[in-house]
C-alpha positions in Angstrom: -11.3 -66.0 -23.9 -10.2 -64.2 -27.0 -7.9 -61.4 -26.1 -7.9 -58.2 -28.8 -7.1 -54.4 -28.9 -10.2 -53.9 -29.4 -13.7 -53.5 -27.3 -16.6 -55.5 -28.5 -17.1 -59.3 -29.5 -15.4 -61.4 -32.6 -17.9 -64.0 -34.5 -16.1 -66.9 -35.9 -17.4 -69.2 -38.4 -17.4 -72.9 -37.0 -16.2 -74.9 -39.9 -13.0 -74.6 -42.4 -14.7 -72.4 -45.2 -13.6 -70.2 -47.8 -15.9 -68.2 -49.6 -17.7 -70.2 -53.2 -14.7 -70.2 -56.1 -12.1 -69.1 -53.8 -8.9 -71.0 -52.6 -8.6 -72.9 -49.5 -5.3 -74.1 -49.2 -1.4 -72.7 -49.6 1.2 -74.7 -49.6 -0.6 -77.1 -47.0 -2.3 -74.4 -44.7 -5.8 -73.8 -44.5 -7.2 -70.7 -45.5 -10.6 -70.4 -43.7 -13.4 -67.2 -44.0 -12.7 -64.5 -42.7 -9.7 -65.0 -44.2 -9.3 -65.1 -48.3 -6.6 -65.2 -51.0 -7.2 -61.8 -52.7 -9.4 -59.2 -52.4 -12.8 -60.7 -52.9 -11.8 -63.5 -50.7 -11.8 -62.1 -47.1 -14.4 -60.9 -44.8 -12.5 -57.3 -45.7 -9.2 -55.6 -46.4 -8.0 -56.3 -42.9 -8.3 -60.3 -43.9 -6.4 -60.4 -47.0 -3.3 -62.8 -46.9 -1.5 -63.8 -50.1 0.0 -66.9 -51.6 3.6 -67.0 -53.0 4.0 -69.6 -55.5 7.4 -68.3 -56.1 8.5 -70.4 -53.2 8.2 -74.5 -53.6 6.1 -75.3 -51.7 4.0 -72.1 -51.5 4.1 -69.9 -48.9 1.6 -68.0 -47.2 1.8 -64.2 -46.2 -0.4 -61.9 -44.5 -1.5 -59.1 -47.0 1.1 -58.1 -49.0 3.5 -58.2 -45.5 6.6 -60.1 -45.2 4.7 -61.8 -42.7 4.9 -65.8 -43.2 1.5 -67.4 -41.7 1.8 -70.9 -40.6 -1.6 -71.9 -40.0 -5.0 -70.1 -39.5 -7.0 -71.5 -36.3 -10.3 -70.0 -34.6 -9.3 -67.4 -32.8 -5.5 -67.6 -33.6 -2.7 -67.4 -36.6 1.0 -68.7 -35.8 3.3 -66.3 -38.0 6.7 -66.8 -38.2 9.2 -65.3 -35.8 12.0 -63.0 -36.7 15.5 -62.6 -34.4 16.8 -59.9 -33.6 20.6 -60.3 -33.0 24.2 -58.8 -32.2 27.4 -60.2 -32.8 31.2 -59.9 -31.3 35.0 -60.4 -31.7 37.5 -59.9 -29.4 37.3 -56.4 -30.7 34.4 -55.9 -30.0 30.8 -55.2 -31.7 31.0 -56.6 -35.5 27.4 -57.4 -36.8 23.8 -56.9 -35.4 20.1 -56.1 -36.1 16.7 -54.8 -34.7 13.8 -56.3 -35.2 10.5 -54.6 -35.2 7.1 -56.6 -36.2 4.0 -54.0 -37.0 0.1 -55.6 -36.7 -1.1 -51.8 -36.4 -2.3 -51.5 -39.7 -4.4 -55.0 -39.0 -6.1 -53.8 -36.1 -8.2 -57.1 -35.6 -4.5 -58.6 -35.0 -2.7 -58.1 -32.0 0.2 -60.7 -30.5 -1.1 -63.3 -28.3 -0.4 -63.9 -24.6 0.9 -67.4 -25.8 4.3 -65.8 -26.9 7.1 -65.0 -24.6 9.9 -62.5 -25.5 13.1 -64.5 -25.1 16.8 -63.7 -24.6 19.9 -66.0 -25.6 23.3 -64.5 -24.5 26.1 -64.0 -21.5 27.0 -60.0 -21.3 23.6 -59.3 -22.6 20.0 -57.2 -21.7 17.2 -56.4 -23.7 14.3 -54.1 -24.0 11.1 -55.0 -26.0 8.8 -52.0 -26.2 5.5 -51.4 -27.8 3.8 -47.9 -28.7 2.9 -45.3 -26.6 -0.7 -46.8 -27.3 0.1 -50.4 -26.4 1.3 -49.3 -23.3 4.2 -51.5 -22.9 8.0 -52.2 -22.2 9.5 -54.9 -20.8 12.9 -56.6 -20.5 15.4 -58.9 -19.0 19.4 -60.7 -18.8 21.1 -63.2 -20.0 24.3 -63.9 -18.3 27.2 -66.4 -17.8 30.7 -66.5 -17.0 30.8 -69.9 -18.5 29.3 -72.8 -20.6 29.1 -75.6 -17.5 26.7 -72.8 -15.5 23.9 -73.1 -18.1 21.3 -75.9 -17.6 19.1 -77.2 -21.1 15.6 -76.3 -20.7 16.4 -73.8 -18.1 15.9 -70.1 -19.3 16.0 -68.5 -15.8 18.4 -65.7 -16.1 21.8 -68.0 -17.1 22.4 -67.6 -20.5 18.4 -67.3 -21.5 15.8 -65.0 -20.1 12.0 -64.6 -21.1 9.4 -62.2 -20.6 5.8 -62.7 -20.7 3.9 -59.5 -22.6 0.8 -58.1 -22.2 -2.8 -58.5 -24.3 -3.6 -56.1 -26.5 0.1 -55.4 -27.8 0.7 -54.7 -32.0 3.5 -53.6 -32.1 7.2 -54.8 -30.6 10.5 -53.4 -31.2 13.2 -55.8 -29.9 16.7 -54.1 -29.1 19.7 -56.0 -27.8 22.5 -54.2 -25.7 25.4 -55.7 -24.1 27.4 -55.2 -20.9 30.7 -55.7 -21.7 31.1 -56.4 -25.6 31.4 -60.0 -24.9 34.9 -59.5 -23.6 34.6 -61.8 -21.0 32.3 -64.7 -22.8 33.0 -64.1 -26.5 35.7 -67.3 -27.0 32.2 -69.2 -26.2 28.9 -66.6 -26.9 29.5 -64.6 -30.2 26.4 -63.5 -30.4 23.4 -63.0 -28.7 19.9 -63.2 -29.7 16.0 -61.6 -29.1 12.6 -62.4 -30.2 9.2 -63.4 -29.5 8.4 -67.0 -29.5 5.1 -68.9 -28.6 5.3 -70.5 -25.0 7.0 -73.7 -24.9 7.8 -74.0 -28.5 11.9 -72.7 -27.3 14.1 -75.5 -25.8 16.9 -73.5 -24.5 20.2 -76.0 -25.1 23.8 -75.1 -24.1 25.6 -76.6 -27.1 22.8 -75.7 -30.0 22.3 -72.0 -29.0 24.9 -70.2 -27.3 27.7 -71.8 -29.4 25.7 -71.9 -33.2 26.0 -70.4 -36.4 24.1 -67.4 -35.8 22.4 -67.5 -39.5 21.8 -71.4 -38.5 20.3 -70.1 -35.6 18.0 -67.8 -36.8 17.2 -70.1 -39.5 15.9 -72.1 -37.3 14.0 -70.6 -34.9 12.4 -68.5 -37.8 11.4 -71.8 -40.2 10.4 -74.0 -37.3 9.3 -71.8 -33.8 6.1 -69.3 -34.7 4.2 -66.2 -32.5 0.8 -66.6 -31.7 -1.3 -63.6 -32.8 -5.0 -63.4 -32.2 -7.6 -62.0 -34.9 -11.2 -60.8 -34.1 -14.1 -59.6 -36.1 -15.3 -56.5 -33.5 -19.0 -55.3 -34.1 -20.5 -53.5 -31.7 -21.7 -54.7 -28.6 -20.9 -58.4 -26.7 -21.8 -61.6 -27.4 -25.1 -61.6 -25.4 -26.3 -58.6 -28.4 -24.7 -60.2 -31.2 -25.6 -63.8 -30.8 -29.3 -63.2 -31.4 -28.7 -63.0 -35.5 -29.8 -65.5 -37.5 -26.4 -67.2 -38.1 -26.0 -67.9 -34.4 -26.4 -71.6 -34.9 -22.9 -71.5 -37.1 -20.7 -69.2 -35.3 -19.2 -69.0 -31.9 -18.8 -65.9 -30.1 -15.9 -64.5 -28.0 -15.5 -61.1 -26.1 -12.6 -59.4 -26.5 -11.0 -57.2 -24.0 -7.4 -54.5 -24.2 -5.6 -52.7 -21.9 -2.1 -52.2 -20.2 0.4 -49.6 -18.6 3.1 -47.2 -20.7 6.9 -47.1 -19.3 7.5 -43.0 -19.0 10.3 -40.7 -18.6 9.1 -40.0 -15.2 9.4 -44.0 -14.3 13.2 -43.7 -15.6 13.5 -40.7 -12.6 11.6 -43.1 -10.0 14.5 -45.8 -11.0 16.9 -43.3 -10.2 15.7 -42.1 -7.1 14.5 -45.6 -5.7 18.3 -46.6 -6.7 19.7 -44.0 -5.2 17.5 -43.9 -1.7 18.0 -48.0 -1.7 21.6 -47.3 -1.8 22.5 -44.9 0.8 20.4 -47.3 3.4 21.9 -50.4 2.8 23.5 -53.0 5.1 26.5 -54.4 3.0 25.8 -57.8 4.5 22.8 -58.7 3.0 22.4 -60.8 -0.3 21.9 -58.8 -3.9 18.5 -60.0 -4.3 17.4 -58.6 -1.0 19.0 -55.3 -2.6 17.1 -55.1 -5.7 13.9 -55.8 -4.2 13.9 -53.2 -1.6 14.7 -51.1 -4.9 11.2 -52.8 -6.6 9.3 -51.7 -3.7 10.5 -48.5 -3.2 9.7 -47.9 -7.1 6.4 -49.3 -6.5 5.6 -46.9 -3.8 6.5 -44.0 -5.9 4.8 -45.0 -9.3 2.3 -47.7 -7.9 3.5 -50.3 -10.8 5.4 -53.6 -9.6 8.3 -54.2 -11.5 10.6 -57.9 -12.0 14.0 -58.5 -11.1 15.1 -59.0 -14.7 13.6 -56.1 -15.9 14.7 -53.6 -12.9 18.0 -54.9 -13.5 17.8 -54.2 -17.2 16.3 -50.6 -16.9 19.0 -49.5 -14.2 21.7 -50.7 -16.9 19.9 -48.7 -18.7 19.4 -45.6 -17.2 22.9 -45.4 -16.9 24.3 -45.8 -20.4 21.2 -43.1 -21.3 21.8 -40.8 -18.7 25.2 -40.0 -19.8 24.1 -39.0 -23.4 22.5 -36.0 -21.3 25.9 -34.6 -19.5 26.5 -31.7 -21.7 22.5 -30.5 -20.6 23.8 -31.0 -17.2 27.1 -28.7 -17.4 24.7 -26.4 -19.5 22.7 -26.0 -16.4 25.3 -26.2 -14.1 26.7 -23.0 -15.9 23.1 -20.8 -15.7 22.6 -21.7 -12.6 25.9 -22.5 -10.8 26.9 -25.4 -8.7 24.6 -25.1 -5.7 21.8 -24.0 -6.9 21.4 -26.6 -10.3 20.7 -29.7 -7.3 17.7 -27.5 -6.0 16.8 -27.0 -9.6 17.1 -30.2 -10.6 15.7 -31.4 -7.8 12.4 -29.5 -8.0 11.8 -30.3 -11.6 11.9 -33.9 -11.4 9.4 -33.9 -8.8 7.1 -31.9 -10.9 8.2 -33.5 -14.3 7.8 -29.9 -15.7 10.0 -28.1 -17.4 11.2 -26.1 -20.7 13.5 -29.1 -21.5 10.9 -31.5 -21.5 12.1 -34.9 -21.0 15.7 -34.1 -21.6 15.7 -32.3 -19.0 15.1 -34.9 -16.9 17.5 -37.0 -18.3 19.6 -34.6 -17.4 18.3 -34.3 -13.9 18.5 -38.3 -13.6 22.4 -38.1 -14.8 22.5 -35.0 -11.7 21.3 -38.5 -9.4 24.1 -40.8 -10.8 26.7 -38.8 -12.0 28.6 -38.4 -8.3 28.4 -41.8 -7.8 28.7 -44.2 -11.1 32.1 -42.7 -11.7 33.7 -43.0 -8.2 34.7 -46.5 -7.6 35.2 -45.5 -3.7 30.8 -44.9 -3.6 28.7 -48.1 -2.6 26.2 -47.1 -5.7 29.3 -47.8 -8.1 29.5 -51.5 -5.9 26.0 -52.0 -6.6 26.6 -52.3 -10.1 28.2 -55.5 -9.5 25.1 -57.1 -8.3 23.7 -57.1 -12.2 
């Protein structure tokens, strides 16, 4: 099934075509209708893509987009990837960058659920996030204490994480963050890495990705690993109305469905107080794991969305590091209202997510949750923090 962010049904020509006088090939990939070089090429604006003979061989490029294509299938395109990265010295943070990739202004495009969002690094976590429309964030850790620990091929949480993302997403924004600045790992993991990759196309490997060049690095997984994004042509209706046109015999018909869930401010609070009501019950004795899936369900009772290891993990980082940004809202409050009455305040709002400060103010209510126990070694929720 064709999977879209939009409602309705896709018709796709069934043979390699290009519209009469108009180019078929680009630097050895196939340019089939819908798709065109130029504007009286394509099925419509939306279908455009571009051919670079600046580059030898040519390159192909959606619209006028940085956008590399690799090939153009039915149903799919493979674009090329780009990494998001941040790199350290035993000083600390020296070098990094964000990536973001935009198919909004395509809206027959959205990224497939082929690709997986995948993390290379040792001190590292990472968020990828889509618009409030997409509905979407997501994120996992990489960690080591050493080289020998990491397996090749094995991107389970040593060293490489993935994340599988939803249909319908169109637009990612992949940001890095680190634990510890690499203090601990740097000697062997300068730099860590982000970005979306079709399944299987990623090998992870001890010696080629922790310990590279990070421009060879990128290099490479942007010239040689692409994301899978899915194109549809949406008229209205499915396929049982649209297939009764005369051109049914040469085109196949797909329907296309969206959806998903947004992360919200009020999830960030639920992560708080499943944390914190986790915390305060807990038997020492039993294993981490045990820990941070009593913390899943009790979030999932409160906000009726299951949530991963990686990414609960990830999020109460986090939370932590975001939380703190609001302390001065806190001491504000704690001055108007005084020091017993701000918990009750505090308290109150965050049930009702309602207040003059909007979501600050709950960020400031979630660093009222935290802000006893983060900073006293002596409390079990600062232990807790070990478990990650």
């Amino acid at each position: 099934m064709m999977v879209g962010a939009l409602q309705g049904a896709t018709t796709i020509p069934q043979y390699n075509i290009a519209k009469p006088e108009c180019a078929t090939q680009c630097g050895g990939v196939t340019v089939p209708y819908p798709f065109g070089i130029g504007t009286d090429c394509s099925f419509n604006h939306s279908f455009i893509v571009s051919c670079d003979t600046s580059y030898e061989p040519p390159k192909l490029f959606l619209g006028d987009s940085n956008i590399r294509i690799y090939s153009i299938s039915e149903l799919e395109l493979r674009i090329a990837t780009i990494v998001s990265y941040n790199c350290y010295n035993e000083s600390g943070h020296i070098d990094g960058y964000t990536v973001s990739i935009d198919l909004r202004p395509v809206a027959e495009l959205t990224f497939s659920e082929k690709n997986r969002f995948t993390v290379i690094g040792c001190d590292d976590y990472a968020f990828v996030t889509g618009t409030e429309k997409d509905d979407f964030t997501g994120g996992c850790f990489g960690l080591c204490s050493k080289a020998p620990n990491m397996r090749y091929g094995q991107c389970s949480g040593i060293g490489c994480c993935e994340l599988l993302i939803p249909k319908g997403l169109s637009f990612y924004n992949a940001t890095l963050k680190t634990i510890n600045n690499h203090a601990d790992v740097w000697t062997f993991n300068e730099c860590s890495y982000g970005f979306l990759v079709e399944e299987g196309s990623f090998k992870f490997g001890v010696a080629t990705n922790i310990h590279t060049n990070y421009l060879d690095f990128m290099e490479r997984i942007g010239s040689t690993m692409p994301i899978v994004v899915d194109w549809v042509i949406a008229p209205e209706g499915n396929c049982s109305t649209v297939e009764v046109n005369g051109c049914k015999e040469n085109s196949s018909c797909y329907d296309v469905e969206g959806g998903g869930r947004s992360w919200k401010a009020e999830d960030d609070v639920a992560v708080a107080q499943s944390f914190v009501n986790v915390a305060h019950n807990w038997n020492d004795g039993r294993r981490p794991n045990e820990f941070w899936n009593a913390v899943i369900d009790d979030f999932k009772r409160r906000r009726g969305v299951f949530l991963n290891g990686n990414f609960i993990r990830a999020k109460w980082w986090d939370l932590q590091s975001k939380a703190r940004t609001f302390n001065d809202i806190y001491v504000r409050l704690e001055r108007q209202y005084g020091a017993e009455g701000i918990s009750s305040v505090l308290r109150r709002s965050l049930s009702e997510y309602k207040t003059e400060y909007g979501k600050s103010f709950i960020y400031a209510g979630v660093w009222a949750f935290l802000r006893p126990y983060i900073n006293n070694p002596e409390d079990p929720i600062f232990t807790f923090n070990s478990y990650i």
